[in-house]
N, C-alpha and C positions, 0 to 999 in steps of 0.2 A: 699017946696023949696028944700030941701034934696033930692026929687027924684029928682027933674026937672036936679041936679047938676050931681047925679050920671047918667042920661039918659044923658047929655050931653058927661061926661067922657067915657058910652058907645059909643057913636055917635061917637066922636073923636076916640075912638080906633079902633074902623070897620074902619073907614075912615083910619087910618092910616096901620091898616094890610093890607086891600086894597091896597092901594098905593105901600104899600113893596111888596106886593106878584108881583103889576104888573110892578114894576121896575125890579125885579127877573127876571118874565119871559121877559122882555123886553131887558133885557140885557145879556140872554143865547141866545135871538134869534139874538142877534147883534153880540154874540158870534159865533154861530153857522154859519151867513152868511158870517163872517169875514174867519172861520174856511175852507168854502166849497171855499171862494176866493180863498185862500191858498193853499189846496190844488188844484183845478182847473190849479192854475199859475206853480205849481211844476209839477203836470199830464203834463202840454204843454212844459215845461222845456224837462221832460224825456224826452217825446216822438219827442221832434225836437233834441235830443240825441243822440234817438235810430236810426233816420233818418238820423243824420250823420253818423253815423256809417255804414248804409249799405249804404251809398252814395262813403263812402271810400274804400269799399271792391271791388278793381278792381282787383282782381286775376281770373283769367281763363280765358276760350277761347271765339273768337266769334262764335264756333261751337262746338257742344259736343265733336268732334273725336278732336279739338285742345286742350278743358279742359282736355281726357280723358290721350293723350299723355303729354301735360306738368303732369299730377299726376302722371303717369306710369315713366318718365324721371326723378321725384322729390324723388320717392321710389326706382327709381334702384341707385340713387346717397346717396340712405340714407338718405335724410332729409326728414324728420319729421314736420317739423315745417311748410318747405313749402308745404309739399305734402296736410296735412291740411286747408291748404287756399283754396281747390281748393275743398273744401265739403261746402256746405251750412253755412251759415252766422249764426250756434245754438251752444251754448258753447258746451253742454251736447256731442252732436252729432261729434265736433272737438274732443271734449275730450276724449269721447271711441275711434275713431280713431286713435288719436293720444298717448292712451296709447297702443292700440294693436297693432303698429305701432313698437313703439321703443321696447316693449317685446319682439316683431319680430328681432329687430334688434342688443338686447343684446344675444338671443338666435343663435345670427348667419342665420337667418333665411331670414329677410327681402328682402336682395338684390336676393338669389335663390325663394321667392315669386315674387317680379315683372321681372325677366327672365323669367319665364312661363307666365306670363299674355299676353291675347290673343293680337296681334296687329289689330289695327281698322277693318280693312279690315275682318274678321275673325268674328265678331261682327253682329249680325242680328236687323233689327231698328223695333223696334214695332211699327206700326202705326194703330190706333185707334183713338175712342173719347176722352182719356185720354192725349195720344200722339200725338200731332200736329206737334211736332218740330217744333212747333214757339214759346213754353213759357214749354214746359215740353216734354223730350223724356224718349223714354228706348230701352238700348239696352239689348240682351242675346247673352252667347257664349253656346252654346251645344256641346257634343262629344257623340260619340257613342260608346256605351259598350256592345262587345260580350259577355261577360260572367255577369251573376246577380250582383248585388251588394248587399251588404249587409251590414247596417250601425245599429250606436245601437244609439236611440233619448234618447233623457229622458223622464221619468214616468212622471213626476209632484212629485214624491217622495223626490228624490235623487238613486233613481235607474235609470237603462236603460232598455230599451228595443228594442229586435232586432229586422229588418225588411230588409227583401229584394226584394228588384225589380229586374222584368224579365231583360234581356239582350235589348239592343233599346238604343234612343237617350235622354240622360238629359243632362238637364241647369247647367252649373257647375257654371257660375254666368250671374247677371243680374243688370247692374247701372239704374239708373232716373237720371234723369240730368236734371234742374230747370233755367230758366232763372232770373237773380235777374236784379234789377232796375238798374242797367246800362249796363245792355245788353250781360253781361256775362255768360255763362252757368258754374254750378256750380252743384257737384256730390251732389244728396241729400239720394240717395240710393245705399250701393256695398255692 
């Protein structure tokens, strides 16, 4: 009689640890799908966010040479703030420019940098498969140099090292210009 009572108090115990163990996992997985809702619902939050966000970025031209001018117009007048509107919609990307930008401009520098900068016209369109000028262009200005040049790169150290090229024609600079979702071009590379 004695076992049949202790087989039974076993029986009831497995039965009961069972039961615990599968309310546990039944209830991490109600956890867990609760979990993936939530996040899911926050994911589609951001991202109809970040969608506003480049829906409201209506700064620049409808053609590269209008972006390139309002930026050239926005730097020769010294502002900063707006000349960066007119580069791609990446914080990181505003925010180098825009601290090189104003260093520029505590240094006295900025406004004799967009005095030289080349006007449109001046400018050669690269057209290629990369370059359609219907959703991405690029322009280059080049000059030509009689005499070598000679500039010092860096090592990868913190040292320099010199190089010079023969006399001939280099790129002194080269923009991308990106079209963003409301039809605006906007600098994504100077």
């Amino acid at each position: 009689m004695q076992i049949k009572n202790v087989s039974k108090y076993i029986g009831i115990s497995v039965i009961g640890i069972l039961v615990f163990f599968i309310g546990v996992e039944l209830g991490y997985q109600a956890k867990y799908k609760l979990d993936m809702f939530k996040s899911a619902r926050e994911l589609d939050a951001f991202n109809k966010a970040v969608l506003q966000v480049f829906k409201s970025d209506n700064y620049g031209g409808r053609t590269p040479e209008q972006t390139y001018n309002l930026f050239v117009d926005a730097l020769k007048r010294e502002d900063t703030v707006e000349a960066v509107k007119y580069v791609v919609l990446d914080i990181e990307r505003r925010q180098r420019y825009y601290d090189q930008f104003n260093q520029m401009k505590s240094n006295n520098e900025l406004k004799v940098y967009a005095d030289k900068l080349p006007e449109w016209k001046e400018w050669k369109k690269i057209k290629d498969k990369n370059n359609d000028w219907v959703s991405q262009a690029t322009v280059e200005h080049s000059s030509y140099s009689a005499e070598p040049k000679t500039v010092k790169l860096p090592d990868g150290s913190g040292g320099y090292i010199e190089h010079t090229w023969p006399a001939g024609n280099y790129i002194d600079y080269s923009i991308l210009f990106t079209k963003n979702i409301n039809g605006f071009w906007k600098i994504s590379s100077f």
